[in-house]
C-alpha positions as CSV (number, residue, x, y, z in Angstrom):
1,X,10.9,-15.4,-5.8
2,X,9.1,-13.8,-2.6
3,X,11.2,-10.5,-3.8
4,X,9.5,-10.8,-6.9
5,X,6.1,-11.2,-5.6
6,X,6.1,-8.3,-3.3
7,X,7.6,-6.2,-5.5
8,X,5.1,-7.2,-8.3
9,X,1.9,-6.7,-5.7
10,X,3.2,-3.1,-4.5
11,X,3.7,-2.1,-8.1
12,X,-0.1,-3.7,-8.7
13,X,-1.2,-2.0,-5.8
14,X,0.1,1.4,-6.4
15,X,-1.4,1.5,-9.9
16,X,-4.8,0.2,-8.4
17,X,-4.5,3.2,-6.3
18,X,-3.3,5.8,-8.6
19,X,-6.9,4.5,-10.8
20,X,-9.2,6.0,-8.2
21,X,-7.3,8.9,-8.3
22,X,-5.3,8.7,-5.0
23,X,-3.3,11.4,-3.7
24,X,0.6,11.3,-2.4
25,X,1.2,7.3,-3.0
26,X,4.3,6.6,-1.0
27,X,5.9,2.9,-1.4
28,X,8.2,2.3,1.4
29,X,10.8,-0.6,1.5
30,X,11.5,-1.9,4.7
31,X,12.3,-4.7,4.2
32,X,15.7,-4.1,6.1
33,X,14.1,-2.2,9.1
34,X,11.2,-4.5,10.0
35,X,9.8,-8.3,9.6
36,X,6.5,-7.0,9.7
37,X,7.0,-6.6,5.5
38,X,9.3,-5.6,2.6
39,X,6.9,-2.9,1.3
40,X,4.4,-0.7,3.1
41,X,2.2,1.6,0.8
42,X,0.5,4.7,1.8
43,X,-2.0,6.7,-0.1
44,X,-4.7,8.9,0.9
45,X,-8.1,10.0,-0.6
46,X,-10.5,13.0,0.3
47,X,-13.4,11.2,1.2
48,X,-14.9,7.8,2.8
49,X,-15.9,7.0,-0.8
50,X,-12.7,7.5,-2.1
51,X,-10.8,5.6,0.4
52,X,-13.1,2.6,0.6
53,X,-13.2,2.4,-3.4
54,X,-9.3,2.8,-3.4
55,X,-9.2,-0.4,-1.1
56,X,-11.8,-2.1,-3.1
57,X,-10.1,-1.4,-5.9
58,X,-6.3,-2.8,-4.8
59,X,-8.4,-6.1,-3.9
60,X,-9.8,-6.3,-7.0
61,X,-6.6,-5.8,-9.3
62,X,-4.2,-8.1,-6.6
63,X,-7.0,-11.2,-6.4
64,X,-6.9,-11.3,-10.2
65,X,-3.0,-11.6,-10.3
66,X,-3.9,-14.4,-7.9
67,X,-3.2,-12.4,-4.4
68,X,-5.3,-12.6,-1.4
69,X,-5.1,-10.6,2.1
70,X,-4.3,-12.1,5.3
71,X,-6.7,-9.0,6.5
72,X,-8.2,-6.1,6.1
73,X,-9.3,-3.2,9.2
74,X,-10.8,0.0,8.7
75,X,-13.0,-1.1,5.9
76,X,-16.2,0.1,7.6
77,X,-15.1,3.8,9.2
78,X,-12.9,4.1,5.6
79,X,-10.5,6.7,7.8
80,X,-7.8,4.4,8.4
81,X,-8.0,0.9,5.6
82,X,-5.0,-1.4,6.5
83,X,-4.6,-4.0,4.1
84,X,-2.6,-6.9,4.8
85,X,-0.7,-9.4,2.1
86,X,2.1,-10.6,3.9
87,X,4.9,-8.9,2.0
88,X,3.1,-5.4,1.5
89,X,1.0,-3.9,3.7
90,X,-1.3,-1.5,2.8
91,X,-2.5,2.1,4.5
92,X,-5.5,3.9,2.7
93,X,-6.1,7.1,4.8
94,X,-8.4,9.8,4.9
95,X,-6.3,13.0,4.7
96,X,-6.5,14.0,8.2
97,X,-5.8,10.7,10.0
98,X,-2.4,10.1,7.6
99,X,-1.4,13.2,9.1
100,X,-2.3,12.4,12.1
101,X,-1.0,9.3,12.1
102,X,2.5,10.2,10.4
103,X,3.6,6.4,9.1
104,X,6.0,8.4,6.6
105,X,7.9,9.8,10.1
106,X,7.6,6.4,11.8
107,X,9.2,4.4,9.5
108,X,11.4,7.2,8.0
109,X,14.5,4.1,8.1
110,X,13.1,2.5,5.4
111,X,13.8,3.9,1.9
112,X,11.1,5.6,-0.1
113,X,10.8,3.5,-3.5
114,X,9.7,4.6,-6.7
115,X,6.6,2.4,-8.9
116,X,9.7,2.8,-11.7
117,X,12.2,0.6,-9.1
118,X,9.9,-1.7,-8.6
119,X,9.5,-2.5,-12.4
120,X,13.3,-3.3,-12.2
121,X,14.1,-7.0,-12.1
122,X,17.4,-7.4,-10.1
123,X,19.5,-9.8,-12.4
């Protein structure tokens, strides 16, 4: 059931995203590579607008399908928005701190999911 869940919030958030027009969403499993989380999702946005109505936005759509986050950092600054629901974590960067940053490299083990995959019910 947890399987379901996370795979149902990443596909939730990723849409959220994609609404406020993100650019290069990335949906990472790694669930076999770390216990931090199954998913990690990275976007970015152009500006501290963008990024902060991306998050607000992925808050919005995942509290009304009934999900809340353990946390959210970054809100304020809006060049690095981590947010946190357990079984997908969330990265909402500006475009020069993701590249900076390099989570893509970092967690390069994991294995780069499509929103189409996670529509796929195993069984």
């Amino acid at each position: 059931m947890a399987e379901f869940a996370a795979k149902e919030m990443a596909r939730l958030a990723y849409h959220a995203l994609a609404d406020k027009k993100a650019e290069d969403i990335k949906i990472i499993n790694i669930e076999k590579v770390s216990v931090l989380a199954d998913y990690f999702i990275i976007a970015s946005g152009t500006n501290r607008n963008q990024v902060q109505a991306m998050a607000d936005n992925v808050e919005e759509v995942l509290y009304k399908a009934g999900y809340h986050p353990r946390q959210t950092e970054g809100y304020r600054t809006a060049n690095w928005i981590l947010i946190d629901y357990g079984d997908i974590i969330i990265h909402v960067f500006d475009t020069e701190n993701r590249l900076f940053y390099d989570l893509e490299r970092i967690w390069r083990d994991g294995t780069e999911t499509s929103v189409e995959e996670l529509a796929q019910t195993d069984g």
